[in-house]
mmCIF file as gemmi writes it, N, C-alpha and C atoms, coordinates in Angstrom:
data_model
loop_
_atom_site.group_PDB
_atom_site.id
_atom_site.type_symbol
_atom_site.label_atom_id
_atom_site.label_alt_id
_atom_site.label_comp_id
_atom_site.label_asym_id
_atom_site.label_entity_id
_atom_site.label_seq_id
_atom_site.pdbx_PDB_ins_code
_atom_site.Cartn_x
_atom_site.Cartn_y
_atom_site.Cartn_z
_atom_site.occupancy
_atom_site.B_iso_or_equiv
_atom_site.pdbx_formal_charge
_atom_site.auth_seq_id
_atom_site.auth_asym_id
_atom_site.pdbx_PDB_model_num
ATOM 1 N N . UNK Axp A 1 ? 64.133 130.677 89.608 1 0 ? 1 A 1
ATOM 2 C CA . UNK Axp A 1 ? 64.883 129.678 90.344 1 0 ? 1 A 1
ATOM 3 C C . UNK Axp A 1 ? 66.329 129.695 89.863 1 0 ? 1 A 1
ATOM 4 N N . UNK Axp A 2 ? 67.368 129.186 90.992 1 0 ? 2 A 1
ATOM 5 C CA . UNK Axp A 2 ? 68.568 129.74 90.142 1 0 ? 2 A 1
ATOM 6 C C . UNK Axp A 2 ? 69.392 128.268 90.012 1 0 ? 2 A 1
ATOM 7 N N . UNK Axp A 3 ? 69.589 127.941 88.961 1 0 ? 3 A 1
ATOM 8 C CA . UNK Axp A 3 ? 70.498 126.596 89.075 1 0 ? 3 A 1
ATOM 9 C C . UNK Axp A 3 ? 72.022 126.055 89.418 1 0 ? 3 A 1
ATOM 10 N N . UNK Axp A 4 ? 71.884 125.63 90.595 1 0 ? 4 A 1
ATOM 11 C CA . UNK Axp A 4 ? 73.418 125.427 91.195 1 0 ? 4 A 1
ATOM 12 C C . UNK Axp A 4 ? 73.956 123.856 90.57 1 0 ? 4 A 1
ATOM 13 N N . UNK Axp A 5 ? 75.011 123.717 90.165 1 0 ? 5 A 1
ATOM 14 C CA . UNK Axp A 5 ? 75.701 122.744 89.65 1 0 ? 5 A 1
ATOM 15 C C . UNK Axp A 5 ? 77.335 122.446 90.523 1 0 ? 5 A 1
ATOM 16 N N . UNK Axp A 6 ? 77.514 121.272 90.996 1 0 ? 6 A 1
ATOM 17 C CA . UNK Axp A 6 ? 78.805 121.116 91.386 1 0 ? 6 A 1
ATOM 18 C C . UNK Axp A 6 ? 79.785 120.34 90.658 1 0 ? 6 A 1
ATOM 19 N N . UNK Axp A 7 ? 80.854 121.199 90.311 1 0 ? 7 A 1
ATOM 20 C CA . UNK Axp A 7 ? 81.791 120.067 89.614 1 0 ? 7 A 1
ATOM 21 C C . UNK Axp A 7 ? 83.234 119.901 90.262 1 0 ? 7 A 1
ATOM 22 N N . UNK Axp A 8 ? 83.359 118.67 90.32 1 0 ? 8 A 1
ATOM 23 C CA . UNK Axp A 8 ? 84.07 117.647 91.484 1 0 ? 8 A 1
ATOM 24 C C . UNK Axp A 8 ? 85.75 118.023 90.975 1 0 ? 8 A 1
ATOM 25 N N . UNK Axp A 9 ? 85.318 117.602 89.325 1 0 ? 9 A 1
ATOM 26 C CA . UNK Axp A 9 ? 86.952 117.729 88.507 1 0 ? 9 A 1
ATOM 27 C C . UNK Axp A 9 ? 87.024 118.372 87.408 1 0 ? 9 A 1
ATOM 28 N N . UNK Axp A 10 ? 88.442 118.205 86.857 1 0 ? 10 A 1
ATOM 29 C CA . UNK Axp A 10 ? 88.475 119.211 85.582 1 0 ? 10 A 1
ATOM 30 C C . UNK Axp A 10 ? 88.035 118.715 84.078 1 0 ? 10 A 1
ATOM 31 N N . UNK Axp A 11 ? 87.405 117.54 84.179 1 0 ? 11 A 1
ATOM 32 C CA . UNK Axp A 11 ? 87.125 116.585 83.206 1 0 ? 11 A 1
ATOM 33 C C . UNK Axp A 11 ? 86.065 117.325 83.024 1 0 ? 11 A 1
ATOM 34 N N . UNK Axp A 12 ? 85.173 117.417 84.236 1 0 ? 12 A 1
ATOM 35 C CA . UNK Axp A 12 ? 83.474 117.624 84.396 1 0 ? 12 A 1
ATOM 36 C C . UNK Axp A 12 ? 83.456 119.213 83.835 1 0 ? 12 A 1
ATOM 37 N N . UNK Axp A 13 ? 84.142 120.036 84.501 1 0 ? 13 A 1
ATOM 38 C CA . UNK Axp A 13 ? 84.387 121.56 84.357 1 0 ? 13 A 1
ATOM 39 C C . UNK Axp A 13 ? 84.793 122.124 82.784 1 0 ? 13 A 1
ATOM 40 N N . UNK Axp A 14 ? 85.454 121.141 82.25 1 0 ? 14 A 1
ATOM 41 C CA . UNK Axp A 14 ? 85.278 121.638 80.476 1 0 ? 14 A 1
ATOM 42 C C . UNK Axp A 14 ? 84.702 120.953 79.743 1 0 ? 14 A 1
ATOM 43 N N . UNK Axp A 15 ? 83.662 119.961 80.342 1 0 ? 15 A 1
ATOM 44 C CA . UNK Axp A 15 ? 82.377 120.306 79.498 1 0 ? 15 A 1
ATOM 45 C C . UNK Axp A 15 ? 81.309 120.52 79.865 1 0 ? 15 A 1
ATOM 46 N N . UNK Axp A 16 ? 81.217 121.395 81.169 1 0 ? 16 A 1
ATOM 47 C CA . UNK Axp A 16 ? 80.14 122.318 81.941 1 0 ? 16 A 1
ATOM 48 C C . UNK Axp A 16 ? 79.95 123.441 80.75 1 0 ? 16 A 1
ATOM 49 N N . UNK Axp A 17 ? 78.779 123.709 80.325 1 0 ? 17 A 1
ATOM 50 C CA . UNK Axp A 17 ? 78.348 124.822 79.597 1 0 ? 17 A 1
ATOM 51 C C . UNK Axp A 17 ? 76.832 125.186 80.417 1 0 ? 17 A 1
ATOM 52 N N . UNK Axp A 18 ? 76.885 126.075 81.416 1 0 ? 18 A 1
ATOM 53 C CA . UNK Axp A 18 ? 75.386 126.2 81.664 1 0 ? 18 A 1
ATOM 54 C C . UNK Axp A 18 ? 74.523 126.668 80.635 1 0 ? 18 A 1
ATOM 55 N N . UNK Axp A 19 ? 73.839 126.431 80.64 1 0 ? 19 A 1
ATOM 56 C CA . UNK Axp A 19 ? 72.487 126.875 79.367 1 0 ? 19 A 1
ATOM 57 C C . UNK Axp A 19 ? 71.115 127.45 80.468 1 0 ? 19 A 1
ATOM 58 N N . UNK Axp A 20 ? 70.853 128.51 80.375 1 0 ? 20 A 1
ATOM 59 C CA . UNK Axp A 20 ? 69.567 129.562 81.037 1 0 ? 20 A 1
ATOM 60 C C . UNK Axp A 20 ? 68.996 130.255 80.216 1 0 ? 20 A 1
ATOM 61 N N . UNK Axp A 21 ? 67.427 130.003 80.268 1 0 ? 21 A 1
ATOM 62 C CA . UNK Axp A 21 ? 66.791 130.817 79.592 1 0 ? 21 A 1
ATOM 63 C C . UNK Axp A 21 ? 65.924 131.656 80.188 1 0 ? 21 A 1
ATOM 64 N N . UNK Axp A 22 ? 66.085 131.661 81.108 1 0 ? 22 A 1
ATOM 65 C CA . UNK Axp A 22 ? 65.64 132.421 82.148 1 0 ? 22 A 1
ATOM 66 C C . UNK Axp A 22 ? 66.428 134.022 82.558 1 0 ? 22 A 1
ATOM 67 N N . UNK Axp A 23 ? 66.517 134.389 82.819 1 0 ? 23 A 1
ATOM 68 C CA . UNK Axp A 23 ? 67.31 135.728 83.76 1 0 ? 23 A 1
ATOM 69 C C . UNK Axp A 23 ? 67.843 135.341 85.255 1 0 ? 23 A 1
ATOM 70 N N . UNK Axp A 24 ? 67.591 134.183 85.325 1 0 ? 24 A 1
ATOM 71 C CA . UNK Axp A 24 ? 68.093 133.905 86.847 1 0 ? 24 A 1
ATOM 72 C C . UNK Axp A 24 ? 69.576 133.141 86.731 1 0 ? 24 A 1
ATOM 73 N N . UNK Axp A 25 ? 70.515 133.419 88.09 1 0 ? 25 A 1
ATOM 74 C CA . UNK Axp A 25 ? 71.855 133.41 87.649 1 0 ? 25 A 1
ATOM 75 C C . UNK Axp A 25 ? 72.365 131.696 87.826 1 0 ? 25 A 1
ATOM 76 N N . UNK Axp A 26 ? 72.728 130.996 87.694 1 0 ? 26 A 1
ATOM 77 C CA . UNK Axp A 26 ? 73.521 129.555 87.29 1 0 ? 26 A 1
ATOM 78 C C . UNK Axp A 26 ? 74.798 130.012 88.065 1 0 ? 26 A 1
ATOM 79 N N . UNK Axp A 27 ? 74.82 129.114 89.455 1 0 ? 27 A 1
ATOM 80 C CA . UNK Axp A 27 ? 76.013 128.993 90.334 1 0 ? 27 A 1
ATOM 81 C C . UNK Axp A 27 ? 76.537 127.592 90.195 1 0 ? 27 A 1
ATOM 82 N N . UNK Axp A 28 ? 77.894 127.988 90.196 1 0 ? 28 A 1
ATOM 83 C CA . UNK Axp A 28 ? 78.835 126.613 89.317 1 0 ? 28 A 1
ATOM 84 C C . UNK Axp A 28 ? 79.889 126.902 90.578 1 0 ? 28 A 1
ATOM 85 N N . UNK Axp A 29 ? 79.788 125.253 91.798 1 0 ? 29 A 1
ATOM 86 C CA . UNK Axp A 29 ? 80.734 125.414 92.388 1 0 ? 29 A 1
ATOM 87 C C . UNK Axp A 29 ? 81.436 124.285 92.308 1 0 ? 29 A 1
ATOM 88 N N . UNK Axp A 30 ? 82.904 124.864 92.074 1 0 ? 30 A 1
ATOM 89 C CA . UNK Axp A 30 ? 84 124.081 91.157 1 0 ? 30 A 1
ATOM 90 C C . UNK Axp A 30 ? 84.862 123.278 93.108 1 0 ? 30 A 1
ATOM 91 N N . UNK Axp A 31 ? 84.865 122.235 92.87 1 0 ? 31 A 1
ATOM 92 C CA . UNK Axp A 31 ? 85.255 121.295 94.59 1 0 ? 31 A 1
ATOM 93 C C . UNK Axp A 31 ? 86.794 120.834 94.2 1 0 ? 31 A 1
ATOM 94 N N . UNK Axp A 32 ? 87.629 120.396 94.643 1 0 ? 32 A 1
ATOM 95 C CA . UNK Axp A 32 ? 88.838 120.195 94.588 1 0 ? 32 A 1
ATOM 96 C C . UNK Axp A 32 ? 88.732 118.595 94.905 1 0 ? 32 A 1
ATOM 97 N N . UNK Axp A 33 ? 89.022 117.607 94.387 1 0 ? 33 A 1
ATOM 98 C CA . UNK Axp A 33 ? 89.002 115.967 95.135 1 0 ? 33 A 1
ATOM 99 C C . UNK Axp A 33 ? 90.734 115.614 94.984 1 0 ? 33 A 1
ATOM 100 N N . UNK Axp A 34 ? 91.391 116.498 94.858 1 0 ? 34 A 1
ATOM 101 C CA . UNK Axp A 34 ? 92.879 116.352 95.14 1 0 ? 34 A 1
ATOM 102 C C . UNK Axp A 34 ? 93.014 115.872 96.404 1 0 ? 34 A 1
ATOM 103 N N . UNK Axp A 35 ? 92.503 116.345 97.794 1 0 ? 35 A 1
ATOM 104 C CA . UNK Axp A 35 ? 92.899 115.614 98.64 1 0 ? 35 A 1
ATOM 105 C C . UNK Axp A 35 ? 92.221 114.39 99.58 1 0 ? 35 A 1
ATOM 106 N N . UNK Axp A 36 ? 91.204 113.696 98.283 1 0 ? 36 A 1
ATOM 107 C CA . UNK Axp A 36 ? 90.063 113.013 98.905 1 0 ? 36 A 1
ATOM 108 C C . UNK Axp A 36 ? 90.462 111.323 98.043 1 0 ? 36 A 1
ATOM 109 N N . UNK Axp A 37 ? 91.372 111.344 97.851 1 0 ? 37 A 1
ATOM 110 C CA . UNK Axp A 37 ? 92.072 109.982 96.789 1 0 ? 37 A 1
ATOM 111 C C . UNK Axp A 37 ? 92.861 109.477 97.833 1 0 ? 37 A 1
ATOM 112 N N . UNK Axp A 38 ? 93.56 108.352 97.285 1 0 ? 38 A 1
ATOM 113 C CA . UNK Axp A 38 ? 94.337 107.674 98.123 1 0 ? 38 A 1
ATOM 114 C C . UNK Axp A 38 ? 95.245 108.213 98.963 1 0 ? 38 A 1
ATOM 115 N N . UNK Axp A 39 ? 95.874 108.388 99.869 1 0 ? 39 A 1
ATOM 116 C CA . UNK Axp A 39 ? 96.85 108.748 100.92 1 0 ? 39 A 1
ATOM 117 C C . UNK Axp A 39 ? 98.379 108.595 99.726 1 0 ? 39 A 1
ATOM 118 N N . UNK Axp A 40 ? 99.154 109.505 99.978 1 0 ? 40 A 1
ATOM 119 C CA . UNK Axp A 40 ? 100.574 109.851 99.12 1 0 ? 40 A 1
ATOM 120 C C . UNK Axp A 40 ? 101.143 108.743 99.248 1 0 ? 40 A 1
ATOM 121 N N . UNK Axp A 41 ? 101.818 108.231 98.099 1 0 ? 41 A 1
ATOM 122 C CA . UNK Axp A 41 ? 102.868 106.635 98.261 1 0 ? 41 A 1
ATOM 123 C C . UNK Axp A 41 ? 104.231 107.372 98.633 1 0 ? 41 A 1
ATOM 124 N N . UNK Axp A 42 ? 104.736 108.41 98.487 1 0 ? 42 A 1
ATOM 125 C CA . UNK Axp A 42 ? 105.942 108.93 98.911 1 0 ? 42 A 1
ATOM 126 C C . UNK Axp A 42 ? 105.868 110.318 99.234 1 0 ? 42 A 1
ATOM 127 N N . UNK Axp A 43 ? 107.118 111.39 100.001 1 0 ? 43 A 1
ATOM 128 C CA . UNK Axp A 43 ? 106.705 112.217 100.831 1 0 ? 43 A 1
ATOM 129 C C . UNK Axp A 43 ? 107.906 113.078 99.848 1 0 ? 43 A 1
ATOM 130 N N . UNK Axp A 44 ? 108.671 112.907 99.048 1 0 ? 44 A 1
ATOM 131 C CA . UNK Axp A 44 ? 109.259 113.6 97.88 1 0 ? 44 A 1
ATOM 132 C C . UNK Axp A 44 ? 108.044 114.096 96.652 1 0 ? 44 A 1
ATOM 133 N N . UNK Axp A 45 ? 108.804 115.027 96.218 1 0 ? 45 A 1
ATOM 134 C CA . UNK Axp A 45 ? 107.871 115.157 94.96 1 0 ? 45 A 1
ATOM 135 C C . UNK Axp A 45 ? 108.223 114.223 94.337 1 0 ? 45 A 1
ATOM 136 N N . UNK Axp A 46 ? 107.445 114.238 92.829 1 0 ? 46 A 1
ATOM 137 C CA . UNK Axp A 46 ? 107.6 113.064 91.947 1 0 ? 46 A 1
ATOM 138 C C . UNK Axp A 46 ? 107.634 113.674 90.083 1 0 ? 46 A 1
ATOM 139 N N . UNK Axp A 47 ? 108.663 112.627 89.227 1 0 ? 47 A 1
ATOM 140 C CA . UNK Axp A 47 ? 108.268 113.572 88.161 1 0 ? 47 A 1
ATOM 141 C C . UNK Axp A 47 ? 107.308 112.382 86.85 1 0 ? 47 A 1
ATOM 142 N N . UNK Axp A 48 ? 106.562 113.069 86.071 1 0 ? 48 A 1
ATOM 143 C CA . UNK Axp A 48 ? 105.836 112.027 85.363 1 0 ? 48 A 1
ATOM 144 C C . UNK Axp A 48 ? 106.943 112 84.391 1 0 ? 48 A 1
ATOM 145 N N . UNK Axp A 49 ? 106.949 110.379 83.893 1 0 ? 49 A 1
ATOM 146 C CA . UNK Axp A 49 ? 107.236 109.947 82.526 1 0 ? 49 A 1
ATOM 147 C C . UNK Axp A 49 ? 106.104 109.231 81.752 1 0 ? 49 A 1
ATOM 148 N N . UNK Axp A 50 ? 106.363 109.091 80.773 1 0 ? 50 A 1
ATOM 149 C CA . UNK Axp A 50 ? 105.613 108.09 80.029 1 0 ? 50 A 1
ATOM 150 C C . UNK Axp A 50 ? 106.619 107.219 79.247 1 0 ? 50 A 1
ATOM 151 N N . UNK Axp A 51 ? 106.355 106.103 79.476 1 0 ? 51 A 1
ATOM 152 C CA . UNK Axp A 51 ? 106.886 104.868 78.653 1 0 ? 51 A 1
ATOM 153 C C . UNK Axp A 51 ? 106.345 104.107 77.701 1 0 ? 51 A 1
ATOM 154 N N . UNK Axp A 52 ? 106.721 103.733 76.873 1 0 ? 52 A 1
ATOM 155 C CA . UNK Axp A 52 ? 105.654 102.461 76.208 1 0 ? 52 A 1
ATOM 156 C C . UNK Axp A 52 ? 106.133 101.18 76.385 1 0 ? 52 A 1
ATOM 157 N N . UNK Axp A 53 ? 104.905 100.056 76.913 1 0 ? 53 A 1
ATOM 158 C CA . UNK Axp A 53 ? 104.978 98.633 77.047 1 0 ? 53 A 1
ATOM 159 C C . UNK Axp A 53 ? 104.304 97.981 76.181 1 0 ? 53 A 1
ATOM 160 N N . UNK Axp A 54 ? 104.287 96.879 75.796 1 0 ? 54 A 1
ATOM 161 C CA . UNK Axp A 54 ? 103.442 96.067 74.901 1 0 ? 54 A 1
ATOM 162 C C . UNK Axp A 54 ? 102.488 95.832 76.44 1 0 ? 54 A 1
ATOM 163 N N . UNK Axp A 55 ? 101.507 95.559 75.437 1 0 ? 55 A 1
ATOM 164 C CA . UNK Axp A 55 ? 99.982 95.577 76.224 1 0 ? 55 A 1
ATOM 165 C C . UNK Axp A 55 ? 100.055 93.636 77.281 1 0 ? 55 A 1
ATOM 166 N N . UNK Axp A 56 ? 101.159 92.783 76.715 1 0 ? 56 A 1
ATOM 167 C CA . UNK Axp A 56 ? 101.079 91.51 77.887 1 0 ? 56 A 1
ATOM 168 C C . UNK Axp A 56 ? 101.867 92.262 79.047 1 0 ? 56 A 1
ATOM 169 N N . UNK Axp A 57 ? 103.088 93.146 78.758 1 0 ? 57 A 1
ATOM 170 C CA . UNK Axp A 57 ? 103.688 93.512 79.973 1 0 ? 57 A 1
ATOM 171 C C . UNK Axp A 57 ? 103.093 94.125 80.952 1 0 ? 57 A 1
ATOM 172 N N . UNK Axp A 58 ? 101.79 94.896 80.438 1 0 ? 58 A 1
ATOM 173 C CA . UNK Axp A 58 ? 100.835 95.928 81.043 1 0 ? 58 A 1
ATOM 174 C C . UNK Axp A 58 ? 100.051 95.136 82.229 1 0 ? 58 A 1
ATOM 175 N N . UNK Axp A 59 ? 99.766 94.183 81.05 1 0 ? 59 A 1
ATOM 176 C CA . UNK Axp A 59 ? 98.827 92.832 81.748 1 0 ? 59 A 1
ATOM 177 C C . UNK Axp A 59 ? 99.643 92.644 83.177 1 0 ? 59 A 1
ATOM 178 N N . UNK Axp A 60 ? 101.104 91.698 82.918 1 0 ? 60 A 1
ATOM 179 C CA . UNK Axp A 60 ? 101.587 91.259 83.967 1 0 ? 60 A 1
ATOM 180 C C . UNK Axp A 60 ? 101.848 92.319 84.994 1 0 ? 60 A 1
ATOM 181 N N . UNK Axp A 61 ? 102.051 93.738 84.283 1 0 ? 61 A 1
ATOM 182 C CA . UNK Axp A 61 ? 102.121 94.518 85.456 1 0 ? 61 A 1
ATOM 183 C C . UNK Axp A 61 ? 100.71 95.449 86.261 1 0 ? 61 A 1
ATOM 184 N N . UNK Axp A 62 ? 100.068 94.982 85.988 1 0 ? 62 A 1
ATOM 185 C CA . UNK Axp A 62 ? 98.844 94.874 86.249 1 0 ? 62 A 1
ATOM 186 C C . UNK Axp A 62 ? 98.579 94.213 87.503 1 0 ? 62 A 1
ATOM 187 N N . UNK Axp A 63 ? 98.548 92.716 86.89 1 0 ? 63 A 1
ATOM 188 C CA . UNK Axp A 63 ? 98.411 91.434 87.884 1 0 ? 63 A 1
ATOM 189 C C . UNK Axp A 63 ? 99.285 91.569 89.02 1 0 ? 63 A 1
ATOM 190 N N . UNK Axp A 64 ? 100.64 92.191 88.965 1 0 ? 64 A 1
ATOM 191 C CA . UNK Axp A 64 ? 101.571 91.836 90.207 1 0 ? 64 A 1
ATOM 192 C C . UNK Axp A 64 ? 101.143 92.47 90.925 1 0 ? 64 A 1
ATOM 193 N N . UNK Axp A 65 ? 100.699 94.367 90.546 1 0 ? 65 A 1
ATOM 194 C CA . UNK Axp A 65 ? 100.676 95.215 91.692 1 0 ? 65 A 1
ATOM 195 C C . UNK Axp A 65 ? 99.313 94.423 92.625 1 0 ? 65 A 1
ATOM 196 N N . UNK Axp A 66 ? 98.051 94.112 91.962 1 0 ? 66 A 1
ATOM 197 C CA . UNK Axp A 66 ? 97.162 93.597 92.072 1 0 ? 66 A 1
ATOM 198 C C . UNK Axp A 66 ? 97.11 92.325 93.141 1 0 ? 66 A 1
ATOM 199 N N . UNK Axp A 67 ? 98.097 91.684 93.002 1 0 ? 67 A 1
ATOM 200 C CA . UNK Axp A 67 ? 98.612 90.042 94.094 1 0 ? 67 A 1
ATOM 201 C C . UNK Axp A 67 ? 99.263 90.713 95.442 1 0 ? 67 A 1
ATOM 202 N N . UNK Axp A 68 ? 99.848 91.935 95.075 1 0 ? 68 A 1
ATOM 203 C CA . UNK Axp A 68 ? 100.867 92.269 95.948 1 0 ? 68 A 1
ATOM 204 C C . UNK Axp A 68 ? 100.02 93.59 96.768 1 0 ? 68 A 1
ATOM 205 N N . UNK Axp A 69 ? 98.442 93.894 96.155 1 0 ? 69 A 1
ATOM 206 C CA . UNK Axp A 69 ? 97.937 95.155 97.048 1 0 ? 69 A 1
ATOM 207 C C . UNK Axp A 69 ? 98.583 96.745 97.454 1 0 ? 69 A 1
ATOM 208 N N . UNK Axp A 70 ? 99.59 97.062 96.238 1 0 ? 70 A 1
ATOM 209 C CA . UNK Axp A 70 ? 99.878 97.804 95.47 1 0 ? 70 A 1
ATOM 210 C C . UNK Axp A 70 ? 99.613 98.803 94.477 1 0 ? 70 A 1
ATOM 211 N N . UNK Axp A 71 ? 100.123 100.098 94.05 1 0 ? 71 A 1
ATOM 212 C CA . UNK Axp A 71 ? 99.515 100.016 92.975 1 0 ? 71 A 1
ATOM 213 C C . UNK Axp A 71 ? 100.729 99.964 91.845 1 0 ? 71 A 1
ATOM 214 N N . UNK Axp A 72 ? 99.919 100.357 90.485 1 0 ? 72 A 1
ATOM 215 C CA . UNK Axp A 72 ? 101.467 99.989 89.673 1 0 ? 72 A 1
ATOM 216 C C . UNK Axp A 72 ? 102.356 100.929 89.556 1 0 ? 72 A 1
ATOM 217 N N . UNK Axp A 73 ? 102.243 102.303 90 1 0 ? 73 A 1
ATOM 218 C CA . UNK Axp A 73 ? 103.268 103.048 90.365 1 0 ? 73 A 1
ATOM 219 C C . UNK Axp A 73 ? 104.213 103.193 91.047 1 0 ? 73 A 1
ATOM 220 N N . UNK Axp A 74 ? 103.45 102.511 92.651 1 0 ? 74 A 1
ATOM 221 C CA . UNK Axp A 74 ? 104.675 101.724 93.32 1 0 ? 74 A 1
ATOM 222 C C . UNK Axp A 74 ? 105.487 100.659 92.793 1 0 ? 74 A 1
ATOM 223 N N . UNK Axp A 75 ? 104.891 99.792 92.448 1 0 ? 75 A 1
ATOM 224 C CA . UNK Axp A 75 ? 105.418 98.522 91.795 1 0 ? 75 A 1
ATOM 225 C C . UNK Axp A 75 ? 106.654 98.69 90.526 1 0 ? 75 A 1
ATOM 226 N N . UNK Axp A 76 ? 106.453 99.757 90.059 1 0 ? 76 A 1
ATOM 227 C CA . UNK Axp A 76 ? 107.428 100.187 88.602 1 0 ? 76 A 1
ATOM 228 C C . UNK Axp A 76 ? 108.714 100.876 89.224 1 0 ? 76 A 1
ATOM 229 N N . UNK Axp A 77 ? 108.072 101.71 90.257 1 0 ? 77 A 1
ATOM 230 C CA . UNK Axp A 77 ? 109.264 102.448 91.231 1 0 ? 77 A 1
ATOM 231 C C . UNK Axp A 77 ? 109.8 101.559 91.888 1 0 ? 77 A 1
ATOM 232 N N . UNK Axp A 78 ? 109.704 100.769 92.497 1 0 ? 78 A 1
ATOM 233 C CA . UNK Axp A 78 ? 110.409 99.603 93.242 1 0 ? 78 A 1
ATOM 234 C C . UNK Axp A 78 ? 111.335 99.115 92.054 1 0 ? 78 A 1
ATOM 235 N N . UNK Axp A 79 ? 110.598 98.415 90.844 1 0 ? 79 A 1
ATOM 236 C CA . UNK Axp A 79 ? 111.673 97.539 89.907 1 0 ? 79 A 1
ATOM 237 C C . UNK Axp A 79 ? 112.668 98.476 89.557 1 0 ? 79 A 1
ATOM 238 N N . UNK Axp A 80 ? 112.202 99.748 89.204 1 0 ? 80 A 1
ATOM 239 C CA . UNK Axp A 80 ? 113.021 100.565 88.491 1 0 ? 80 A 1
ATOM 240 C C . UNK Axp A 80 ? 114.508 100.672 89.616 1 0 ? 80 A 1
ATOM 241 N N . UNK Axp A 81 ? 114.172 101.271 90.873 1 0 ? 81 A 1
ATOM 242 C CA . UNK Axp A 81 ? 115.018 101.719 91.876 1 0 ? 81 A 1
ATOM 243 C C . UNK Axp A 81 ? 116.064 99.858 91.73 1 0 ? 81 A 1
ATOM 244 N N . UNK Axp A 82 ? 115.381 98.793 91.682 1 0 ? 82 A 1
ATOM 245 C CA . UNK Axp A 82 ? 116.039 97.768 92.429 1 0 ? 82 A 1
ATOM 246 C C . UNK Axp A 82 ? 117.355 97.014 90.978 1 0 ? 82 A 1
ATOM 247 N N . UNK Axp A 83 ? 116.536 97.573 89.949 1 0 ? 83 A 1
ATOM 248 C CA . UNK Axp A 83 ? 117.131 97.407 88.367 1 0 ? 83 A 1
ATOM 249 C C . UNK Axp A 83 ? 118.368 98.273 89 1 0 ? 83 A 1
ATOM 250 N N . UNK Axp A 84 ? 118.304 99.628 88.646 1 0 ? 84 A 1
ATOM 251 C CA . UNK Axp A 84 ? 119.192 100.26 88.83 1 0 ? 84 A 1
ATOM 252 C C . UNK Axp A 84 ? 120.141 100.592 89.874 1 0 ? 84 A 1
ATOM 253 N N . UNK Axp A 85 ? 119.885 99.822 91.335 1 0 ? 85 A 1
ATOM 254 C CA . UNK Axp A 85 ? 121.146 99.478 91.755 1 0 ? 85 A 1
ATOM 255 C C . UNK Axp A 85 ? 121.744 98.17 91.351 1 0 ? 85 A 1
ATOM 256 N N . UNK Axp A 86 ? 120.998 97.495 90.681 1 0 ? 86 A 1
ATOM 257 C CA . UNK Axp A 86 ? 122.36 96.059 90.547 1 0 ? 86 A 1
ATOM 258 C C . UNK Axp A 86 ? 123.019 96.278 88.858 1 0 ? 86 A 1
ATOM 259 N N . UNK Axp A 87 ? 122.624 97.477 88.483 1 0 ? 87 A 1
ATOM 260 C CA . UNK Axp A 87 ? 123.028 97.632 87.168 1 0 ? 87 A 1
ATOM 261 C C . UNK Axp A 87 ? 124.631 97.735 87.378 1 0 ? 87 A 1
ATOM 262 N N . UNK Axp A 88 ? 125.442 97.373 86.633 1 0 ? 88 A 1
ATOM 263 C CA . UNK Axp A 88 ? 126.906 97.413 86.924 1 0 ? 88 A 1
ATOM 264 C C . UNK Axp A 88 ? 127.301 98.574 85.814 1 0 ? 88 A 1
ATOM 265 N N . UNK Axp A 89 ? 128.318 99.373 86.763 1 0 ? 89 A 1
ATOM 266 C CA . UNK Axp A 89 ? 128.385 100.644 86.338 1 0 ? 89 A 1
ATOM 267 C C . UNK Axp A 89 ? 129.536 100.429 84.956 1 0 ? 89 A 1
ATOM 268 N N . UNK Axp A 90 ? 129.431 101.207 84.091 1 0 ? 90 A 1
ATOM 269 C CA . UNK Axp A 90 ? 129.567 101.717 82.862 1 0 ? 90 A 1
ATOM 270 C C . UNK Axp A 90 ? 131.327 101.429 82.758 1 0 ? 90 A 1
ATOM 271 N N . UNK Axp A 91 ? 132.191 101.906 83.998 1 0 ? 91 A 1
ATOM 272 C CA . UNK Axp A 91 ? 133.766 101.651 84.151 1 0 ? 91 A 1
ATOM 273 C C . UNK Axp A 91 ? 133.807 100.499 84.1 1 0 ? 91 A 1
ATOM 274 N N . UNK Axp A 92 ? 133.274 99.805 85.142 1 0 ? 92 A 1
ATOM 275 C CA . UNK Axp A 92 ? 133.445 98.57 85.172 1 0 ? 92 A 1
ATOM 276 C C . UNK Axp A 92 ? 133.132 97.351 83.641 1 0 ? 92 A 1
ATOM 277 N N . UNK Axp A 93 ? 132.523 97.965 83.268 1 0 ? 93 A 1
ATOM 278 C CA . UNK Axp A 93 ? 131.857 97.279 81.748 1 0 ? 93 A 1
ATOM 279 C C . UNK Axp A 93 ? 133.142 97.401 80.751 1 0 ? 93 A 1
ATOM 280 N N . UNK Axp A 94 ? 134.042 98.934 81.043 1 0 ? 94 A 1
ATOM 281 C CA . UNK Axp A 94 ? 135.026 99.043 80.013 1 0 ? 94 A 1
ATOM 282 C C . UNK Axp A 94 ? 136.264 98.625 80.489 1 0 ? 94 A 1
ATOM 283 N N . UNK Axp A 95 ? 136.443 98.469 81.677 1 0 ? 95 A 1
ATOM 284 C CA . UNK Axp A 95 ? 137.499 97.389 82.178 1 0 ? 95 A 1
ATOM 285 C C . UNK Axp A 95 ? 138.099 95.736 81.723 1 0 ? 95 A 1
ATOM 286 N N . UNK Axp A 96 ? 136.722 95.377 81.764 1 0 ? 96 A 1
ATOM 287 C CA . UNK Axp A 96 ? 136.119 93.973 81.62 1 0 ? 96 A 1
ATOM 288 C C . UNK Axp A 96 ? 136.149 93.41 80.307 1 0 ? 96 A 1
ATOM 289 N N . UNK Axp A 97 ? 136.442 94.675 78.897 1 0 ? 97 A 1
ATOM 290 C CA . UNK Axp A 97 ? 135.555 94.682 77.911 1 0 ? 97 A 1
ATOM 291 C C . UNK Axp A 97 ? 137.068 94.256 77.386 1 0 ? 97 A 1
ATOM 292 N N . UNK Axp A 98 ? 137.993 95.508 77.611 1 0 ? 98 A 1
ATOM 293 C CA . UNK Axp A 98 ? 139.51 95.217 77.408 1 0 ? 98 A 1
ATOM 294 C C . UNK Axp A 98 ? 140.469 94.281 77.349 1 0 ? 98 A 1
């Protein structure tokens, strides 16, 4: 009998080890769920960062995307984009400062 196994992701796929003691061959078909997740939040590419928050900010940012039916990637991209246009630019700071 030959044992077929499907693995969905790459989590599952490195720690797939078939084990046969048999002579019969172990078919391992590896599925893609890249395009079976949520629908794209934007139509640009995107680049990862990582940040660190204290774990209440996590919380609250948690809760907002959550009230607002969101997720928190949108939600961080929005503050971030809306921070950084009302940020007042750097000339203006050394104008002011004078």
């Amino acid at each position: 009998m030959t044992a077929i196994s499907v693995i969905t992701n790459a989590r599952d796929s490195a720690r797939y080890r078939p084990v046969s003691t048999t002579n019969d061959v172990d078919v391992v078909i590896v599925t893609s769920m890249a395009n079976t997740g949520r629908p794209r939040e934007y139509d640009e590419d995107r680049v990862t960062k990582a940040v660190r928050i204290s774990p209440e900010l996590d919380l609250r940012l948690k809760a907002a995307a959550r009230e607002r039916g969101v997720s928190v990637n949108l939600l961080i991209n929005a503050a971030l984009d809306d921070y950084l246009e009302r940020l007042v630019p750097v000339e203006q700071l050394l104008t002011t400062a004078s």
